[in-house]
C-alpha positions in Angstrom: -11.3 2.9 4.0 -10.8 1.5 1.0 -9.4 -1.8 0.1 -8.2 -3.5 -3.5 -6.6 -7.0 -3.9 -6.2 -9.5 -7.8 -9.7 -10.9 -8.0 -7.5 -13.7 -9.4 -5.4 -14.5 -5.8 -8.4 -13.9 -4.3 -10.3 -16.6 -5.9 -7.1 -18.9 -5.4 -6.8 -18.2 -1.9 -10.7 -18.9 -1.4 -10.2 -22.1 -3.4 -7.0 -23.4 -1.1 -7.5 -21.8 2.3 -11.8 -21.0 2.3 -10.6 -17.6 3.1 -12.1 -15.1 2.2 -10.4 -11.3 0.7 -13.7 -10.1 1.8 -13.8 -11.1 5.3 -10.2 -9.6 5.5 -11.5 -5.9 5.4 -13.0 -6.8 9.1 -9.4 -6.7 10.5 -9.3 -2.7 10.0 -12.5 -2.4 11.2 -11.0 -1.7 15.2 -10.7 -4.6 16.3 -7.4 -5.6 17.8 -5.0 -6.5 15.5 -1.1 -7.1 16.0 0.9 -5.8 13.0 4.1 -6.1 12.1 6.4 -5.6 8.9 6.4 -8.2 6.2 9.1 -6.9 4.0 9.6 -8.1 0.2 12.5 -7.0 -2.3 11.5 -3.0 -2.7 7.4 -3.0 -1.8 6.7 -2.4 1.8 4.2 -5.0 3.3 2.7 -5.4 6.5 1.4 -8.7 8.4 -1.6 -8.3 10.8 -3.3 -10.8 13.3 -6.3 -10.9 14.2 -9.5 -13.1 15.2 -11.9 -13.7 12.5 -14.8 -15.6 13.0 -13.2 -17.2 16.1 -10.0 -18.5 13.9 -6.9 -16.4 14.2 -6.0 -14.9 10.7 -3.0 -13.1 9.2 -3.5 -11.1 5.9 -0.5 -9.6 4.3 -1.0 -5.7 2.4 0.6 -2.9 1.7 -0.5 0.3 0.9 -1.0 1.4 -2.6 -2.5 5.5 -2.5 -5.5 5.3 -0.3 -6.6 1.8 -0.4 -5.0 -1.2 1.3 -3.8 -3.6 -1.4 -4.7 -7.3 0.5 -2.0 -9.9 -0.7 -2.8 -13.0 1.0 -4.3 -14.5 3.6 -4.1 -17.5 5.6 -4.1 -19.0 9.0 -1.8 -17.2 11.9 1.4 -19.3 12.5 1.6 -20.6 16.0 4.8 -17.5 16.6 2.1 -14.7 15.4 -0.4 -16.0 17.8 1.5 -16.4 20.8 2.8 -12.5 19.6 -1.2 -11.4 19.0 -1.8 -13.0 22.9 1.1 -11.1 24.6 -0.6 -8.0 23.0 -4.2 -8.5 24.0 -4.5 -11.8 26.1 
């Protein structure tokens, strides 16, 4: 699978947050994630949950051709992780 993100955000988001584009790949790895829609004006986007490094994370993509285009990243709000737990405990 192949993933792309702005070096730029990604840099920003690791400065703000200590999170980490990189570890974000580890969501798609088969793991369970809960994913939902994230729309914004015409681009489809998608929210997903999931444990990373015993923190619950949500990154927001979309696709762009064959990669997955990371958007952002931060901590899961306390509504996606009671939604992630109702899926897988």
């Amino acid at each position: 699978m192949e993933f792309e993100w702005s070096e730029a955000k990604r840099l920003a988001v690791l400065d703000d947050r200590r999170l980490d584009f990189l570890d974000a790949r580890r969501l798609f790895d088969g793991r369970p994630i809960c994913t939902a829609p994230s729309p914004r004006d015409a681009e489809e986007r998608w929210v997903s949950i999931g444990d990373l490094h015993d923190e619950m994370i949500a990154v927001v993509w979309t696709r762009r051709g064959a990669a997955i285009r990371t958007i952002t990243m931060r901590k899961a709000r306390d509504e996606e992780k009671r939604r992630y737990r109702a899926l897988h405990g």
